[in-house]
NUKE-135196 format. One record per residue (C-alpha): x, y, z; chain; residue number from 1; residue in one letter. Coordinates in nm, 2 decimals. Layout:
REM residues N
<rec <X; Y; Z>; 'A'; NUM; 'A'>
...
REM end
This chain:
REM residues 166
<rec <-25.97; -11.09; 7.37>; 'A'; 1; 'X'>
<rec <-25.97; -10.76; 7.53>; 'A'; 2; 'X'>
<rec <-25.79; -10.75; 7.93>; 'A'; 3; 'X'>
<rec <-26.15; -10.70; 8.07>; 'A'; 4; 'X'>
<rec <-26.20; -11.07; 7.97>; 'A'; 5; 'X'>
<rec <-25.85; -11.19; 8.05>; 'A'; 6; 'X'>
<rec <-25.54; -11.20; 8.33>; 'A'; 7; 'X'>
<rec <-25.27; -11.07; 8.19>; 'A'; 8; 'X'>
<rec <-25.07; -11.28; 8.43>; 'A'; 9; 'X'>
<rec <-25.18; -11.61; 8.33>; 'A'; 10; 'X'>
<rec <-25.02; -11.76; 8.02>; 'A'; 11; 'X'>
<rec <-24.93; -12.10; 7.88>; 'A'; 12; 'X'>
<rec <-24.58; -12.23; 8.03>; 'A'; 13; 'X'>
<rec <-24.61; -12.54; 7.86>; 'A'; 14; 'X'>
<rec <-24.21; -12.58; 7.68>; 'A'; 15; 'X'>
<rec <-24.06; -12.27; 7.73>; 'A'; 16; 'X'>
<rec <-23.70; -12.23; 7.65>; 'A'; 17; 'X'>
<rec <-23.43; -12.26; 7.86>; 'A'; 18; 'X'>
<rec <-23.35; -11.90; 7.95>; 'A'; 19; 'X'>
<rec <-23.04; -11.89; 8.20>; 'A'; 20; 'X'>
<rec <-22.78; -11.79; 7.95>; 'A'; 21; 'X'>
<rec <-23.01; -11.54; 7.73>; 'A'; 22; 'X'>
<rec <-22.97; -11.13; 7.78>; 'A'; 23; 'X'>
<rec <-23.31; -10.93; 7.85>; 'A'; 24; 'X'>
<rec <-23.35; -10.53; 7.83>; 'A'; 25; 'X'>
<rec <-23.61; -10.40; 8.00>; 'A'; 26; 'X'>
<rec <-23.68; -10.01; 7.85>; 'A'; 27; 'X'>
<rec <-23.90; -9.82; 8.11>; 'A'; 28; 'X'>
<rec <-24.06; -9.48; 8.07>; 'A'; 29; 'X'>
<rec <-24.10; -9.26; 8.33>; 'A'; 30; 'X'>
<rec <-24.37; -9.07; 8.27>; 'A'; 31; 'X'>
<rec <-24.65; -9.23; 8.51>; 'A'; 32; 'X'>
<rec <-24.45; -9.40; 8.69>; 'A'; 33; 'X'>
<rec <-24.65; -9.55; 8.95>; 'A'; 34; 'X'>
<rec <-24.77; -9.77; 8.69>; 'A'; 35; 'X'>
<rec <-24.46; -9.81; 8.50>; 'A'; 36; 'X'>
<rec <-24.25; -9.92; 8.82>; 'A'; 37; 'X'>
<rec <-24.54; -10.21; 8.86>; 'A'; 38; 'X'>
<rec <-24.52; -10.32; 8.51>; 'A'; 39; 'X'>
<rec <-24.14; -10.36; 8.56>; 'A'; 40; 'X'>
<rec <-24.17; -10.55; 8.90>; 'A'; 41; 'X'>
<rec <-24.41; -10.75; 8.69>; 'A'; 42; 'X'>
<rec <-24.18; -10.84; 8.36>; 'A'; 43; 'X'>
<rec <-23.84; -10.87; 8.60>; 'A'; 44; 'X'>
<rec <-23.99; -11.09; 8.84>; 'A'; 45; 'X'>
<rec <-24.15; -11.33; 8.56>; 'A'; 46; 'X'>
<rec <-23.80; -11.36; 8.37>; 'A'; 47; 'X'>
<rec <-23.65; -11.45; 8.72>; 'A'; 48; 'X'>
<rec <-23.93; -11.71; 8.80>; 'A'; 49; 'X'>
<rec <-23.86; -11.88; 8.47>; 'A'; 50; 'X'>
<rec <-23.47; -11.92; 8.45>; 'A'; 51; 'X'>
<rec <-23.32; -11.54; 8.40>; 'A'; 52; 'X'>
<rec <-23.03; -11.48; 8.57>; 'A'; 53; 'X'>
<rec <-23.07; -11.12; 8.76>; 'A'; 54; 'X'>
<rec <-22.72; -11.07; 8.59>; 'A'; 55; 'X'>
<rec <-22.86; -11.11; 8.29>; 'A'; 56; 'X'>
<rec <-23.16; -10.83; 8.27>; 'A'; 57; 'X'>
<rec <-23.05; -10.47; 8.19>; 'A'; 58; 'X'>
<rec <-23.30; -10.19; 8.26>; 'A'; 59; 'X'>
<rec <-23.29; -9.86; 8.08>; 'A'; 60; 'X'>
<rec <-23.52; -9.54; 8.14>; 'A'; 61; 'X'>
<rec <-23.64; -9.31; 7.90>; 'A'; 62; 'X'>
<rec <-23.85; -8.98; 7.99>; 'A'; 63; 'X'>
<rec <-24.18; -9.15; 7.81>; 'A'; 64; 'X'>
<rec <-24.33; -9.36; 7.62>; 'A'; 65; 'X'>
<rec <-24.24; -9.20; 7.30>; 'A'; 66; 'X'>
<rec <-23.85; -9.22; 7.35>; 'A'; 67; 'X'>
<rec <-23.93; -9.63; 7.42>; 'A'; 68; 'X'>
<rec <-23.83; -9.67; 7.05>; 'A'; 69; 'X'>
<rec <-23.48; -9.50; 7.09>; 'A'; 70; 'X'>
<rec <-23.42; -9.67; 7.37>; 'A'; 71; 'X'>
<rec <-23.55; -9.96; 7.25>; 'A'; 72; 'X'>
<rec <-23.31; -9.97; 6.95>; 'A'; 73; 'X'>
<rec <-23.01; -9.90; 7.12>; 'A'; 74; 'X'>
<rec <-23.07; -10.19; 7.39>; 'A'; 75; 'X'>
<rec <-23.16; -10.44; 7.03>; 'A'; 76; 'X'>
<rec <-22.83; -10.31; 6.82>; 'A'; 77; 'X'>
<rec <-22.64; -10.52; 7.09>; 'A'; 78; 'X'>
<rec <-22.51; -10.82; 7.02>; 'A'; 79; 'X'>
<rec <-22.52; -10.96; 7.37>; 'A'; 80; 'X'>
<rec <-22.92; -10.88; 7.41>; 'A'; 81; 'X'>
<rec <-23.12; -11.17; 7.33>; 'A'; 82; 'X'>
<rec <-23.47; -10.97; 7.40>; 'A'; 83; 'X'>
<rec <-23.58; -10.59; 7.46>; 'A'; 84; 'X'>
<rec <-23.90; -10.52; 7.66>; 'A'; 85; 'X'>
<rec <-24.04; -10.18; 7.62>; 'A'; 86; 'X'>
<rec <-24.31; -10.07; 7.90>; 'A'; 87; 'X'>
<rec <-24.48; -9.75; 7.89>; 'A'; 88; 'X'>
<rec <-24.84; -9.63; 7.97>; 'A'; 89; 'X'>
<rec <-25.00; -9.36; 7.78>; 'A'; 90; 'X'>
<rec <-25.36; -9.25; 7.90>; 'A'; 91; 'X'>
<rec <-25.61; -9.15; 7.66>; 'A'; 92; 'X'>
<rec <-25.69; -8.76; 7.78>; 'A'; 93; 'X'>
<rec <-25.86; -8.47; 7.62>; 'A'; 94; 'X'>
<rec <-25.63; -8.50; 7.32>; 'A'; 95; 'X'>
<rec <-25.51; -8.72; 7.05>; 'A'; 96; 'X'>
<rec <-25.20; -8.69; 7.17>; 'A'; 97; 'X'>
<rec <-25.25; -9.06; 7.27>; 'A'; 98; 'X'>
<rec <-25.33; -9.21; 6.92>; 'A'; 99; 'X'>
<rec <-25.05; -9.04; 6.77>; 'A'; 100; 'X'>
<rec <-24.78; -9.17; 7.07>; 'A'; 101; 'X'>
<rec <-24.91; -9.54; 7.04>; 'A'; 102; 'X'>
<rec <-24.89; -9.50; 6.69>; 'A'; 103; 'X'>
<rec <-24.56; -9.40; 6.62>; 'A'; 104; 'X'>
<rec <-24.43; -9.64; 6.93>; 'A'; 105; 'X'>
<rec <-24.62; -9.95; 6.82>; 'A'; 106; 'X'>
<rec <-24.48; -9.92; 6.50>; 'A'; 107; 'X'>
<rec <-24.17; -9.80; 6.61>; 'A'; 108; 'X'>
<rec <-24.09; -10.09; 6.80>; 'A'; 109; 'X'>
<rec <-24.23; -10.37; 6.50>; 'A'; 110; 'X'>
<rec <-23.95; -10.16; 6.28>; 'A'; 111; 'X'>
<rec <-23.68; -10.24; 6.56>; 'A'; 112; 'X'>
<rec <-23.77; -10.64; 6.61>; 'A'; 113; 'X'>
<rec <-23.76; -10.61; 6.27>; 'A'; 114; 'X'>
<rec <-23.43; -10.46; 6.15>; 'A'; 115; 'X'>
<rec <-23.21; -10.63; 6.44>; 'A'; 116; 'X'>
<rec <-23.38; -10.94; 6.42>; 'A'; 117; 'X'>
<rec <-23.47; -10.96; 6.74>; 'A'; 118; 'X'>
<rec <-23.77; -11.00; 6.99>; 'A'; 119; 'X'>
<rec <-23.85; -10.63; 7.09>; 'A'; 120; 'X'>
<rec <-24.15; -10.71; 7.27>; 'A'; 121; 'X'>
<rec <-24.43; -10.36; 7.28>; 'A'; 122; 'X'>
<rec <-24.54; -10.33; 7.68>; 'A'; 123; 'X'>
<rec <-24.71; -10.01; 7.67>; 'A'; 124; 'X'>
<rec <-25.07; -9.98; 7.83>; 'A'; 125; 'X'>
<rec <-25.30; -9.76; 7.61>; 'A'; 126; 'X'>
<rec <-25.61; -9.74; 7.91>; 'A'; 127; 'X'>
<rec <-25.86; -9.49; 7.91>; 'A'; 128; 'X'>
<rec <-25.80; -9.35; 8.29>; 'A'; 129; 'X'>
<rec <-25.54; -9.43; 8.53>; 'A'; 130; 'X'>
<rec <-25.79; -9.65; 8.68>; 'A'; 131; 'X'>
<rec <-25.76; -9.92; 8.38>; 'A'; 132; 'X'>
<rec <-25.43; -9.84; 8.37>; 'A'; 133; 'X'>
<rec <-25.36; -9.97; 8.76>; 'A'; 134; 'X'>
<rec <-25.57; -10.26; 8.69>; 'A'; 135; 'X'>
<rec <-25.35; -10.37; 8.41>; 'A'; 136; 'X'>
<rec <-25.05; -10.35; 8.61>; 'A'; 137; 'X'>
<rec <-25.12; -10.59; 8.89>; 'A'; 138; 'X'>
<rec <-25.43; -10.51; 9.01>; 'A'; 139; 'X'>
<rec <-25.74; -10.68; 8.89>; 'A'; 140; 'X'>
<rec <-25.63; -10.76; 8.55>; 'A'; 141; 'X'>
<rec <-25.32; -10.87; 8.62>; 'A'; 142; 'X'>
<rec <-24.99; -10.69; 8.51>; 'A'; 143; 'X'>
<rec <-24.90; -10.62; 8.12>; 'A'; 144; 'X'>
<rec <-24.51; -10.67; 8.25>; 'A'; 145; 'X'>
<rec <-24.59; -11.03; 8.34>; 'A'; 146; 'X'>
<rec <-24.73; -11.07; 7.99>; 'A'; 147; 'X'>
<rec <-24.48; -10.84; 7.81>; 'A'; 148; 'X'>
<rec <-24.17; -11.04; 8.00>; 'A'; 149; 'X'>
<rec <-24.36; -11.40; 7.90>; 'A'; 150; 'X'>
<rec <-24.36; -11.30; 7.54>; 'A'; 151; 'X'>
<rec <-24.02; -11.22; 7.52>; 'A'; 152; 'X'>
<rec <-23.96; -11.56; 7.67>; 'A'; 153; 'X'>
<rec <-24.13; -11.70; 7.43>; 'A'; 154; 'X'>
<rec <-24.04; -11.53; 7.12>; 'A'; 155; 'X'>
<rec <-23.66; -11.60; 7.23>; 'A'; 156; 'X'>
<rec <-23.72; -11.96; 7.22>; 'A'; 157; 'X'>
<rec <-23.85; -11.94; 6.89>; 'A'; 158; 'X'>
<rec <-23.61; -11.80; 6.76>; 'A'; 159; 'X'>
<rec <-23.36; -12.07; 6.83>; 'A'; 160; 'X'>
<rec <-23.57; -12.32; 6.76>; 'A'; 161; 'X'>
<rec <-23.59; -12.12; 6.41>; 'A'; 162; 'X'>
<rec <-23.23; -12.10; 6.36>; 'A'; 163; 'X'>
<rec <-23.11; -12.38; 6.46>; 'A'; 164; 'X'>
<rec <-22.88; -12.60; 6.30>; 'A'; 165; 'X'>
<rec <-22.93; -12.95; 6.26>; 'A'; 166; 'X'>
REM end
């Protein structure tokens, strides 16, 4: 179901995980950042409304949305990080530039979740304009950080429930 047909903000809480002693990166890029800075209000605030500690969520910058996957796997080869949320926007523009960056940094971060066994959870808005872009991160769509911060949540819980041992 595409955004236009969807919040972003509104999601299932039904069960989710007790979250006060887990660890949460949160990888921003730079680049646009008037719609980055909203998609990390966005994930931050939803890990606080459902049990984060503030002491407990690291933020990291990168330049762009291309260096989320560095950044990325540096915050997941921690021991102490339960979950890494990457949020980036890339704008499709005259170029292909775009394909190529979501691309490389959707698959880029699967490898990552992958290889730490880990939730690292892909944020990055791929709009056409910077209108669908501000729409997707809390405007009329709701906010991709919200949903990206949710999943993590989420994904952290299975996990445990996973490996547990009985």
């Amino acid at each position: 179901m595409s955004s236009a047909d969807k919040n972003l903000s509104v999601f299932n809480t039904t069960g989710l995980p007790d979250i006060s002693n887990k660890k949460f990166a949160i990888v921003v890029a730079e680049w646009n950042s008037e719609v980055t800075e909203k998609l990390f209000e966005g994930a931050y605030q939803t890990l606080i409304t459902y049990g984060a500690l503030e002491s407990n969520i690291e933020r990291g910058n990168v330049p762009g949305s291309f260096e989320l996957t560095l950044g990325a796997h540096w915050f997941a080869q921690r021991e102490d990080i339960d979950a890494v949320i990457a949020l980036g926007v890339v704008i499709q523009g005259e170029t292909k530039h775009n394909d190529y960056i979501n691309h490389a940094v959707a698959q880029g971060i699967t490898n990552i979740s992958i290889q730490n066994n880990k939730p690292v959870i892909f944020g990055v808005l791929t709009p056409n304009n910077m209108e669908q872009a501000i729409d997707r991160a809390g405007g009329a769509f709701g906010n991709k950080g919200d949903e990206a911060a949710m999943t993590a949540i989420k994904m952290v819980g299975l996990k445990d429930q996973v490996f547990v041992k009985k």
